[in-house]
N, C-alpha and C positions, 0 to 999 in steps of 0.2 A: 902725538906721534901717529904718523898714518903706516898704516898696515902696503905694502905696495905687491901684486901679486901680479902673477904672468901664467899665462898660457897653459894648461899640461899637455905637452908633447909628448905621444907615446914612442916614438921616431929614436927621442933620444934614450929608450929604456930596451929598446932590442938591439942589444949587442952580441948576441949569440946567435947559431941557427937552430938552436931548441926551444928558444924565445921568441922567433920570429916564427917557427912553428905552431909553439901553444897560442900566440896570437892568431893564427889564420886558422887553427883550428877553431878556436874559438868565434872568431866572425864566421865561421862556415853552420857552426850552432846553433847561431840565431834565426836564419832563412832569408834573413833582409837581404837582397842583392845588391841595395844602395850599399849598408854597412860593408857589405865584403869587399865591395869596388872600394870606398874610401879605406878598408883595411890595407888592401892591395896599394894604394895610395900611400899609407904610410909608409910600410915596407919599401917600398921603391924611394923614398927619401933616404932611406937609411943605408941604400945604394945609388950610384948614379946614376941619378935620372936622367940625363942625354945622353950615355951610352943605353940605355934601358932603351927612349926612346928611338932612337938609330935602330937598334935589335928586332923592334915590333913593326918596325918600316911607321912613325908619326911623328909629329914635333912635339917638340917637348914640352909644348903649352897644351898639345890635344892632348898627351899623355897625361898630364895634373886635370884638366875637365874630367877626361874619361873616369879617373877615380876620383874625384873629387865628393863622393856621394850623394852630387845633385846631378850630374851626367848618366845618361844610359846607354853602356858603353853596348854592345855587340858580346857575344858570347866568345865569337873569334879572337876579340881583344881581351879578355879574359884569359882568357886559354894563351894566349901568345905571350901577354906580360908573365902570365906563373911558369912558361915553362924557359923565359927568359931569366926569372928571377931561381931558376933551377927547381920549381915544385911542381905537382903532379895529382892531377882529379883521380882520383878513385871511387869507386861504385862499393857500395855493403848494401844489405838487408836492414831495415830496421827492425827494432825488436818487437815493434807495432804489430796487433795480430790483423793478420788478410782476412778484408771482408768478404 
């Protein structure tokens, strides 16, 4: 009997928007830029991605490179896919003491 396995898609486990939150917060924890673009990447599958890409003014194949986590998208394009996907950068303090 062979064992047959597939892919884990995280795509298909955010069906909320408190889950697609704790995901982007969580890629936002890491510092990796690649990771947060590919997180952003997932997220936008779990929406339409051709109206997404329409929205950001790109085609929808620049839109999958851009987050693909091997692309280096622009900061603009960061910024333009989250506030199309309806989310928002905010600035804190870290708890880190100033040197």
């Amino acid at each position: 009997m062979s064992l047959k396995l597939r892919e884990f898609d995280p795509a298909e486990y955010l069906d909320t928007e408190e889950g697609i939150e704790e995901f982007m917060l969580a890629a936002f924890e890491t510092g990796d830029p690649a990771f947060i673009a590919k997180s952003l990447g997932v997220v936008a599958k779990t929406r339409n991605i051709s109206k997404l890409a329409r929205e950001v003014g790109m085609s929808r194949s620049a839109l999958y490179r851009a987050l693909s986590g091997e692309g280096n998208p622009e900061f603009a394009t960061i910024a333009k896919v989250m506030h199309a996907l309806g989310m928002e950068l905010t600035v804190s303090l870290s708890s880190r003491d100033a040197a």
